[in-house]
Structure formats: C-alpha cells, structure tokens
C-alpha positions in Angstrom: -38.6 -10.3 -70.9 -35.5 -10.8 -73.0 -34.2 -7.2 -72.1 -34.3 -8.5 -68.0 -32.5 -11.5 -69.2 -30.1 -10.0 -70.7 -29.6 -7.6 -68.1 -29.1 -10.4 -65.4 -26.9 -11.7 -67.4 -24.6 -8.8 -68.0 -24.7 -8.0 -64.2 -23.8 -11.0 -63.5 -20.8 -11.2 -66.1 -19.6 -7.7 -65.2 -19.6 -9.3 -60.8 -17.4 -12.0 -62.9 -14.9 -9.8 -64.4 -15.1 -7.3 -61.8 -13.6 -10.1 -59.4 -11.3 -11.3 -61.8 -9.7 -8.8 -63.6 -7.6 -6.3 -61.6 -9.0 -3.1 -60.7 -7.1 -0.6 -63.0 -8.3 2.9 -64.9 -9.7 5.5 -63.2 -13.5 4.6 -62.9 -12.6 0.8 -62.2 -12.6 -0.4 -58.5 -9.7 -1.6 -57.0 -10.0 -5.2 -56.6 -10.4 -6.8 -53.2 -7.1 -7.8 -51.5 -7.8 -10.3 -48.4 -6.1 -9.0 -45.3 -3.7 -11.5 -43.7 -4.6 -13.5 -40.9 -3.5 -12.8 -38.1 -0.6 -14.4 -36.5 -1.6 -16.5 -33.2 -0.7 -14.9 -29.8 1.0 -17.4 -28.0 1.5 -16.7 -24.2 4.6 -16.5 -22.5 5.1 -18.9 -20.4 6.1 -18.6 -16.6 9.0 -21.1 -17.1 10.6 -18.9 -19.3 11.7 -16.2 -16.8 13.6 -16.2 -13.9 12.2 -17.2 -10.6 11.6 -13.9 -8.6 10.2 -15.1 -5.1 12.0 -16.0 -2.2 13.2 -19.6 -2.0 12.0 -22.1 0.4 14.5 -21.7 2.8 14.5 -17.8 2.1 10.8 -18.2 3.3 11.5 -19.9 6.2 14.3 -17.2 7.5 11.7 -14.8 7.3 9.4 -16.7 8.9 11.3 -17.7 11.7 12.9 -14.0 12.1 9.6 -12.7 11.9 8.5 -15.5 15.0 11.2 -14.7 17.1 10.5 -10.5 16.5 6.8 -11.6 17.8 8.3 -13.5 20.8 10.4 -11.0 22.0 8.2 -8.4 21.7 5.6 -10.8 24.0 8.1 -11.5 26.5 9.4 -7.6 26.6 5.3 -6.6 27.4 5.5 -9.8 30.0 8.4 -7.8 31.9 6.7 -4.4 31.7 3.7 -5.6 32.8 5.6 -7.6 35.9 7.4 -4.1 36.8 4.7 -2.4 37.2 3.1 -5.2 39.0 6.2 -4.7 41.6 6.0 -0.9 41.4 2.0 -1.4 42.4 2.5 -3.5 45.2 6.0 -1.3 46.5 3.7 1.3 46.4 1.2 -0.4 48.4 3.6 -1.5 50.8 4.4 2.3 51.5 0.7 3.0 51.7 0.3 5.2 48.2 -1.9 5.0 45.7 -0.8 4.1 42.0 -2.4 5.8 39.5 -3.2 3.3 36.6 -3.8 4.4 33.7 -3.4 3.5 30.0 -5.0 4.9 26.9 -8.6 5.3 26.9 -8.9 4.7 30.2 -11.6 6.4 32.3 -10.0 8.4 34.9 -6.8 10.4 34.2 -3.6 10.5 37.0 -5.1 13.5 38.6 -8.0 12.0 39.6 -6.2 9.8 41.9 -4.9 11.4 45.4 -2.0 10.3 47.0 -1.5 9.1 50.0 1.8 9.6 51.9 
C-alpha cells in the first residue's frame, strides 16, 4: 500500500515539474508552448471600394437606348410586313400567284405555279 502511495505521489510531482520547469536535456520533453490565437477576420466591407455599377442615370440611357433599339426594330418588321402586303395584292391585281413562304413553312416556292 505505501509503495502505490508513493508512486501516485511521485507521478503526480513529476506532471508538476514536468509543466513547470522548462523542457531542457536530451531525454526531457520540451515543454508545451500555447499557440497564438488567432487574429479575427474581419470582412471588408462594400463601402470601402469604389462603386463599379452604372449610375442611375447611366441605367436609364441604357434603358431607354435599349427601348428605342426594340421600337425600331418593331416598326422596321411593321414596314416589311406592309410591303409585302402591297407586293401580294400588286401581284393579285396582275392575276399571279405569290409564293409565301418563311422558315418552316410547309410548302417551298416551287410548289406554287404561276400564273401570267
């Protein structure tokens, strides 16, 4: 009994000194250095560069450029589809067949006979 007691006891003083006393010699552990803590990441903020996106009134421009591209390229298929509407009925008038046809349409211009 007095041999385990003593035996805790010197384990437990040798823990002691072991976290104590530096680690020095060359069967002696090198004593426990705590690492650093690590420094906080902090986040960069938006604010802190400059504003890339177009401004309000930059948005608009393109906006409105981009409105009246859309409108003119509505009224330009308006006028092609109102000449051939006139070349139809010119046609027509002279008694000839007009071959309509557009992509993915059913019948092809040779399928149509003309007429004179």
């Amino acid at each position: 009994m007095r041999h385990s007691i003593a035996h805790a006891l010197f384990s437990c003083l040798r823990t002691l000194l072991s976290l104590v006393l530096p680690g020095t010699g060359q069967r002696r552990r090198a004593a426990v250095h705590p690492a650093p803590a690590p420094e906080p990441v902090i986040p960069e903020s938006p604010w802190s560069r400059p504003w890339l996106s177009p401004s309000k009134e930059e948005a608009a421009e393109i906006l409105r450029l981009r409105a009246d591209l859309q409108e003119k390229a509505k009224a330009a298929y308006n006028l092609r589809r109102q000449r051939e509407r006139r070349r139809v009925l010119e046609f027509a008038a002279m008694g000839i067949d007009y071959p309509y046809v557009y992509p993915g349409s059913p019948f092809g211009p040779d399928e149509f006979e003309v007429h004179v």
